[in-house]
N, C-alpha and C positions, 0 to 999 in steps of 0.2 A: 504494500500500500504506500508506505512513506511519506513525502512531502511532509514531514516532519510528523506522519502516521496521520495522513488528512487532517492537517491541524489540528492534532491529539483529538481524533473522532469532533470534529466540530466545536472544538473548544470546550472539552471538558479540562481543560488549564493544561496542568504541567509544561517541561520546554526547558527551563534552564538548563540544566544540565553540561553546562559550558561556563570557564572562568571571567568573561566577559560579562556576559548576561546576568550573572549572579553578583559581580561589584556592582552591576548596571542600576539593579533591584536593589544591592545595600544602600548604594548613593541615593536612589531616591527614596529610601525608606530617612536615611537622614538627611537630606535637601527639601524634600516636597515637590520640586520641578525641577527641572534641569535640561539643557540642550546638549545635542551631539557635539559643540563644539565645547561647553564645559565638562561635562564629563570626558571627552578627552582629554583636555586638560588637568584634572581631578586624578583622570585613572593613570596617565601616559600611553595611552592609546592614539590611534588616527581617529578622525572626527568619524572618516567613511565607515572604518568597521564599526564606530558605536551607533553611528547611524543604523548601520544596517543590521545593528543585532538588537537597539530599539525597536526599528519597526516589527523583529522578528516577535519582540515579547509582546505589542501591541497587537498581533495579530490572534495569538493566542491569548487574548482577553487580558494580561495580568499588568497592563498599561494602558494610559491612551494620552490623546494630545491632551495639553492645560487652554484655557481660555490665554489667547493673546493677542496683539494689537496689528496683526496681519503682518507680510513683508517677508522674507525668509526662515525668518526664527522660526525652530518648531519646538516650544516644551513640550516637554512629558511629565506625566505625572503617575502616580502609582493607582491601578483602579481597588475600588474597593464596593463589594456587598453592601457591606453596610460602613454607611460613612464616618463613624462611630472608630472603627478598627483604625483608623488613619492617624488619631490620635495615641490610641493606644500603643501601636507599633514602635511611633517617633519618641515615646516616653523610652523605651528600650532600645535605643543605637546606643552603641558604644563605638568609642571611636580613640586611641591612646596612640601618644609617639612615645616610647620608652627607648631608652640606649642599655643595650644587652649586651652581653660576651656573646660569642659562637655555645657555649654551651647552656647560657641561660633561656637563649631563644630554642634550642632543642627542647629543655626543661618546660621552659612555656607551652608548648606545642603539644607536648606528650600531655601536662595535666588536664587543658583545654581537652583535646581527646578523648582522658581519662573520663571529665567530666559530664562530656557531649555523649560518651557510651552509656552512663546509668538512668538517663535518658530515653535514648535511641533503644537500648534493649529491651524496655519495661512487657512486660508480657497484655494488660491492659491499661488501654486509657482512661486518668482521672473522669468524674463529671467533668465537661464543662471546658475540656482540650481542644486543640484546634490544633491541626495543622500548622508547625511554624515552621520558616527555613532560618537556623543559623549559619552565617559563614563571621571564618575565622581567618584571615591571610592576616601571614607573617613575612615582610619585605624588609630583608637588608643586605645591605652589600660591604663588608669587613676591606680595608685594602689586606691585600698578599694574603688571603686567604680562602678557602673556598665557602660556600654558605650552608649551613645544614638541609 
């Protein structure tokens, strides 16, 4: 079938599944709006690939444009059920610049993990769960050294 599985059967969601798309959705879960050419800037990306992995997530329901004043600009914004969610979400970004060793960023990485597993394995869901997507990216560059 494909075409991304006929737009996940007509948009029953899902899609990410790619590390672009997935900063795409954390930037706008912490911005609110954002344009192809800020979030390349944001992410270190081309404008054209966030462009084009925007409209991907647009297409599959889980974005759409924002109200704006015509002309090229295009925001996006994150879509939501109930409008309600949009709030609550942005109460939960996190967002840190720490300075680590090579081995403290490993340390980090693992407990993150550690703690994203007791989670992720739970056999049944609370009342009153939902669906959430965590993402965790760890970016740095040590000189003369390699990165974990």
């Amino acid at each position: 079938m494909t075409e991304e599985e006929a737009t996940e059967e007509a948009t029953g969601r899902p899609l990410p599944d790619h590390p672009v798309r997935v900063a795409l959705l954390d930037l706008l879960a912490e911005l609110g709006t954002v344009t192809s050419s800020q979030a390349a800037a944001r992410l270190g990306y081309s404008s054209g690939l966030c462009s084009f992995h925007l409209r991907q997530l647009a297409r599959h329901g889980l974005i759409e444009e924002a109200s704006h004043s015509g002309g090229r600009v295009r925001p996006w914004r994150l879509r939501w059920d109930d409008p309600r969610q949009s709030v609550r979400v942005a109460e939960h970004s996190v967002t840190a610049e720490l300075h680590l060793t090579p081995d403290e960023a490993t340390d980090l990485a693992t407990r993150i993990e550690s703690l994203l597993a007791s989670y992720k394995h739970r056999r049944h869901h609370p009342a009153g769960a939902a669906p959430t997507t965590v993402t965790a990216r760890l970016t740095s560059q040590w000189a003369g050294a390699t990165t974990p």
